[in-house]
C-alpha positions in Angstrom: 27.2 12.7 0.9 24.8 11.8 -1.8 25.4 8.7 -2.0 24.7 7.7 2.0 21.6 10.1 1.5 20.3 8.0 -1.2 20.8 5.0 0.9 19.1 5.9 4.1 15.8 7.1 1.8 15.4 4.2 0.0 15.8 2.4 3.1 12.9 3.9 4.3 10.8 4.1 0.8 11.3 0.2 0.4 11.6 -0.8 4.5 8.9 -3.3 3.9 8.6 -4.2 0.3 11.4 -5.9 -2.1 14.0 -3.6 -2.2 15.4 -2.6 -5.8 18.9 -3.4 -7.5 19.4 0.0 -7.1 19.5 0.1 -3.3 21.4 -3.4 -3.3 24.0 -1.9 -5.2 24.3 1.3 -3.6 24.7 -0.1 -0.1 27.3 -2.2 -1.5 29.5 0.9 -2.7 29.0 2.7 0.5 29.8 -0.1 2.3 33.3 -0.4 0.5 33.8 3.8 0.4 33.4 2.8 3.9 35.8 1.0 4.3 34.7 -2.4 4.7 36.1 -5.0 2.0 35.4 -5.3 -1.6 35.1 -8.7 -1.7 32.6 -9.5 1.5 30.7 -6.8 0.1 30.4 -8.3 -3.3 29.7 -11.4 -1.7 27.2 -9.8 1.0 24.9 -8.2 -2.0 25.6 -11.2 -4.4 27.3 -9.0 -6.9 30.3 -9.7 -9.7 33.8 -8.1 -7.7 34.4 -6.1 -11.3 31.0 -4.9 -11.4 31.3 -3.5 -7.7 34.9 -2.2 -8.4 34.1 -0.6 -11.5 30.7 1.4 -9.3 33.1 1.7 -6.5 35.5 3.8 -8.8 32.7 5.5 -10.8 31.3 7.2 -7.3 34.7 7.9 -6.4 36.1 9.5 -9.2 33.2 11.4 -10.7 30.7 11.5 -7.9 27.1 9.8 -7.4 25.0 11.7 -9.5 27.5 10.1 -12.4 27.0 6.5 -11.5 22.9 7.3 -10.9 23.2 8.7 -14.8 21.2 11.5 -13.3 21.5 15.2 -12.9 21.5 16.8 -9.5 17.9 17.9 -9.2 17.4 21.7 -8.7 14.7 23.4 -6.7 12.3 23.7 -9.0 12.7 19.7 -10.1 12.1 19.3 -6.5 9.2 21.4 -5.9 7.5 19.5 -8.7 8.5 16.6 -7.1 6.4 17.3 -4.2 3.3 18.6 -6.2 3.7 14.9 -8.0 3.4 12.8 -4.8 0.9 14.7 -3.5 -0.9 13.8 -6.6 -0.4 10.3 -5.7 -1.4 10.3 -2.3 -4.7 11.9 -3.2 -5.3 9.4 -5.9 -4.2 6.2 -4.0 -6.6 7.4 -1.0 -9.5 8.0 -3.8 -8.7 4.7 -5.6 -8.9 2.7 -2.3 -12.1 4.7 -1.3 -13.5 3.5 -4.9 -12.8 0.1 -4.6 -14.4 -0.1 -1.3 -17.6 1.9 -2.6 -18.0 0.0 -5.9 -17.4 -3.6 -4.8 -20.3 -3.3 -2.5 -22.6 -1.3 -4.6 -21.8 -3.5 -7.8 -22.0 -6.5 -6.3 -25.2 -6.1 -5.1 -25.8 -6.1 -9.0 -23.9 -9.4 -9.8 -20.9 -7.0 -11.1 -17.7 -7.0 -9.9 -14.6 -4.5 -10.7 -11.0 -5.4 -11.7 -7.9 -3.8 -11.1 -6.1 -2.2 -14.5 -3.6 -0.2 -13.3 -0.6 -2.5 -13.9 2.0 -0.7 -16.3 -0.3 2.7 -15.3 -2.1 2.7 -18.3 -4.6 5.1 -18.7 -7.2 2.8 -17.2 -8.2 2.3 -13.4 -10.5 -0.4 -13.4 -12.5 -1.9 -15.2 -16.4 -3.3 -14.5 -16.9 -7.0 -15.3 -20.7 -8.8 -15.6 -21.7 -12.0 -15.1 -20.5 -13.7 -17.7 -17.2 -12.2 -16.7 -17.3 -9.8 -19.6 -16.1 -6.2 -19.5 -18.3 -3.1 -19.0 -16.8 -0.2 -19.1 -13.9 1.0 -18.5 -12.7 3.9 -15.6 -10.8 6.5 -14.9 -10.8 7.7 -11.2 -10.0 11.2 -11.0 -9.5 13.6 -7.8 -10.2 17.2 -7.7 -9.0 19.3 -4.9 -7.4 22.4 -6.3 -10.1 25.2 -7.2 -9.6 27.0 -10.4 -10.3 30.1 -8.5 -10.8 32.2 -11.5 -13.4 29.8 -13.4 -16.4 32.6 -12.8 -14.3 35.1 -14.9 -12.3 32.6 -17.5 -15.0 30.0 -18.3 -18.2 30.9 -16.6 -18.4 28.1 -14.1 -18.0 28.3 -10.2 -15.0 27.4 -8.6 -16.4 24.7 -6.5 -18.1 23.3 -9.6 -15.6 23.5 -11.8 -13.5 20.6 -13.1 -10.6 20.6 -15.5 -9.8 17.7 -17.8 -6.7 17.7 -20.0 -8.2 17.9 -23.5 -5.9 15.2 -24.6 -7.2 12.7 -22.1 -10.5 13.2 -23.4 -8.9 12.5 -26.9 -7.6 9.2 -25.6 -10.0 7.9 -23.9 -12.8 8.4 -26.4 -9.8 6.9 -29.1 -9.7 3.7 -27.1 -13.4 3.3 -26.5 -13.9 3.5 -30.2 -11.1 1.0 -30.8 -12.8 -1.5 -28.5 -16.3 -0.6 -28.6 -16.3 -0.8 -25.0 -17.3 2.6 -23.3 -15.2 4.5 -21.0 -16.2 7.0 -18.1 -14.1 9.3 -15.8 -15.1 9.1 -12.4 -14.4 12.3 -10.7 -14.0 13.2 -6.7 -14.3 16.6 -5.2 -12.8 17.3 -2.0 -12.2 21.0 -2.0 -10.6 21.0 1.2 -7.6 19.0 0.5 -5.9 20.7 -2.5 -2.6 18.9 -3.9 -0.5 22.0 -2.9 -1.6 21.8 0.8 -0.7 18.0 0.9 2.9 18.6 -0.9 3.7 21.6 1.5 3.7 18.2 4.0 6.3 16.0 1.8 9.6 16.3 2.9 12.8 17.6 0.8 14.4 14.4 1.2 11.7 12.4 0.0 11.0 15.1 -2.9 14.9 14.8 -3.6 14.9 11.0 -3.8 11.6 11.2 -6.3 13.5 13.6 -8.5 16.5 11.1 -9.2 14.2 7.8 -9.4 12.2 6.0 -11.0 8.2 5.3 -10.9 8.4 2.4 -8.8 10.4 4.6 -6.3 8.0 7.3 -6.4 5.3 4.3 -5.9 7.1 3.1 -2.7 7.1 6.7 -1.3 3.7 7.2 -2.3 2.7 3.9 -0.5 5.2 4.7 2.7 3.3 8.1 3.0 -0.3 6.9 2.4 0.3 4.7 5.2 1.6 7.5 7.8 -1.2 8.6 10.4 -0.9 12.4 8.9 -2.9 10.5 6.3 -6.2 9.9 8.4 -7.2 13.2 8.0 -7.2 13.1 4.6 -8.5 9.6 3.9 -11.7 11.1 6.4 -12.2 13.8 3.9 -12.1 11.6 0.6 -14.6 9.1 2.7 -16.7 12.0 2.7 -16.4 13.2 -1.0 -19.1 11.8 -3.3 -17.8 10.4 -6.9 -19.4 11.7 -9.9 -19.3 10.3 -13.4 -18.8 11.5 -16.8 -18.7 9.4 -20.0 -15.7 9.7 -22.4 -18.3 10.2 -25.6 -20.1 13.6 -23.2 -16.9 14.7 -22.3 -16.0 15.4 -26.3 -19.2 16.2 -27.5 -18.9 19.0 -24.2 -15.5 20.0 -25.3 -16.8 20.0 -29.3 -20.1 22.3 -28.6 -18.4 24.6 -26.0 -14.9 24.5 -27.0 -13.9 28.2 -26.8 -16.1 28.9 -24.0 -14.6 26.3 -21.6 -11.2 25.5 -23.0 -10.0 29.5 -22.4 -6.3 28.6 -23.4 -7.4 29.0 -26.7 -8.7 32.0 -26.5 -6.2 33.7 -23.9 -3.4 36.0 -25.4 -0.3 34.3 -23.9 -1.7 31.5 -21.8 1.3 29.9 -21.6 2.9 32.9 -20.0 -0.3 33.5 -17.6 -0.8 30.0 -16.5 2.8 28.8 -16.7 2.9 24.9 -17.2 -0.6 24.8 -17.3 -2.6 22.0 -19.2 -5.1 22.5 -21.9 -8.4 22.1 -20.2 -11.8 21.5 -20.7 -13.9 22.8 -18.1 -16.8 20.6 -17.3 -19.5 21.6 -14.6 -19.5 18.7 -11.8 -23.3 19.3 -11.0 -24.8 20.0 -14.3 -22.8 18.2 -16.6 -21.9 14.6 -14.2 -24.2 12.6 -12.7 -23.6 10.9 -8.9 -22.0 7.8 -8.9 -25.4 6.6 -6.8 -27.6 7.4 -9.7 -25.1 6.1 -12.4 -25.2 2.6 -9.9 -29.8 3.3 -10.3 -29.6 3.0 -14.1 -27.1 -0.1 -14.1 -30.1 -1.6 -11.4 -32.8 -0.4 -13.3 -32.5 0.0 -16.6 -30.1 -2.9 -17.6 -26.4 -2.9 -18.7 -27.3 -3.1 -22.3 -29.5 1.1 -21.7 -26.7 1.6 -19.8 -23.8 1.0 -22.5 -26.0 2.4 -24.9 -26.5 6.1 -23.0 -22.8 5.8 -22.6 -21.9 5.5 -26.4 -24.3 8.4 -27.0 -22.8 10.8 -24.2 -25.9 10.8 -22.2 -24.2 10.2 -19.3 
């Protein structure tokens, strides 16, 4: 039953973590399609009797997916299911290898980084001096998956190819304009673990429960997975990736000077067809056109933060 399958998962999802309303009340109604009685069961989850009699009734009469307001995922919703918390994982694992990396190297420097991701905006962190004034702002990035055909479609290798969603450039030079505060993508390559190889290991189950939930949901399965030892292996390989950055302000004068050469899905006869679901790119070379996060840290040192903001505004960087 649906119902005792969405239970047990979200068990598991939230087993150490405050567990949603959603599981609260869902337990509850199994517990009474159970058997067991409405009214310790109301009591048990500290729920109103009507309001458990009224879910009780809903699940009974028209079925779970009815009371979720959800439809019952299909394949496909769960296949991209799986492609979405692989995602995760691989960006958790490359956040948490970040903010290892940059609170040593910028601290050395007096700087320190801060956390943004609350409400998932489009911002990871942001870099705080002395004063306790922002930086810059970043966006961490993970590449994995080769764009095998990059040699032929846009001229770049495979294994030096990165593709960044044209409209995230858009946004992020949009906000750094609004703010005056300049805003770089940090990027990590780590050929070896591609997203599809990672969801090929998420389960159907867990896939399933992502499909009918929410973010936070898809957070807790994230989190669950991250922590699993089939992770090791993949947290050894990010360890061993080297970031590279790329400012906002290069990224669109990039995709301004070489736009037909490097965005080819405006130049492709059906793309849409071809590349089904596919993003519209830009294609930016990861050792020409980014510079190591090392050497990024050099100029900070160096040079000063006030060079530094200024080759960022300029796309220098």
């Amino acid at each position: 039953m649906s119902l005792h399958r969405y239970v047990r998962l979200m068990e598991y999802a939230f087993e150490n973590v405050e567990q949603p309303k959603t599981l609260v009340r869902a337990r509850a109604i199994a517990r009474v399609l159970g058997g067991a009685p409405l009214e310790g069961s109301a009591t048990r989850a500290s729920l109103p009797r009507h309001h458990l009699r009224r879910w009780v009734d809903k699940v009974a009469g028209e079925g779970f997916f009815a009371w979720l307001k959800k439809d019952e995922p299909s394949e496909e919703r769960i296949r991209r299911a799986k492609q979405g918390i692989a995602q995760m994982i691989l960006a958790t694992i490359a956040e948490q290898h970040f903010e290892h990396q940059a609170t040593e190297a910028l601290g050395e420097h007096g700087f320190y980084i801060e956390d943004d991701r609350v409400g998932r905006t489009d911002t990871d962190y942001r870099v705080i001096d002395q004063a306790r004034r922002p930086l810059l702002r970043i966006n961490i990035k993970f590449h994995g998956t080769l764009f095998r055909e990059a040699r032929e479609y846009v001229g770049l290798e495979p294994n030096d190819c990165f593709a960044l969603a044209a409209y995230k450039i858009h946004g992020a030079l949009r906000r750094q304009n609004e703010e005056r505060l300049p805003y770089v993508f940090l990027v990590i390559s780590v050929p070896a673990r591609p997203r599809e190889a990672i969801a090929r290991e998420v389960s159907d189950d867990l896939a399933w429960l992502a499909a009918i939930s929410d973010r936070m949901t898809e957070e807790a399965i994230v989190w669950r997975l991250g922590g699993e030892p089939s992770a090791d292996a993949v947290r050894d390989d990010v360890r061993n990736g080297e970031f590279r950055v790329i400012s906002a302000r290069r990224a669109n004068n990039l995709l301004r000077d070489l736009l037909f050469d490097r965005v080819h899905a405006l130049r492709l006869r059906g793309f849409n067809r071809v590349f089904r679901g596919a993003e519209i790119n830009m294609h930016l070379s990861l050792s020409s056109e980014m510079i190591p996060f090392r050497d990024f840290l050099d100029v900070l040192a160096t040079r000063g933060e006030r060079e530094l903001t200024v080759r960022l505004d300029r796309g220098e960087i």
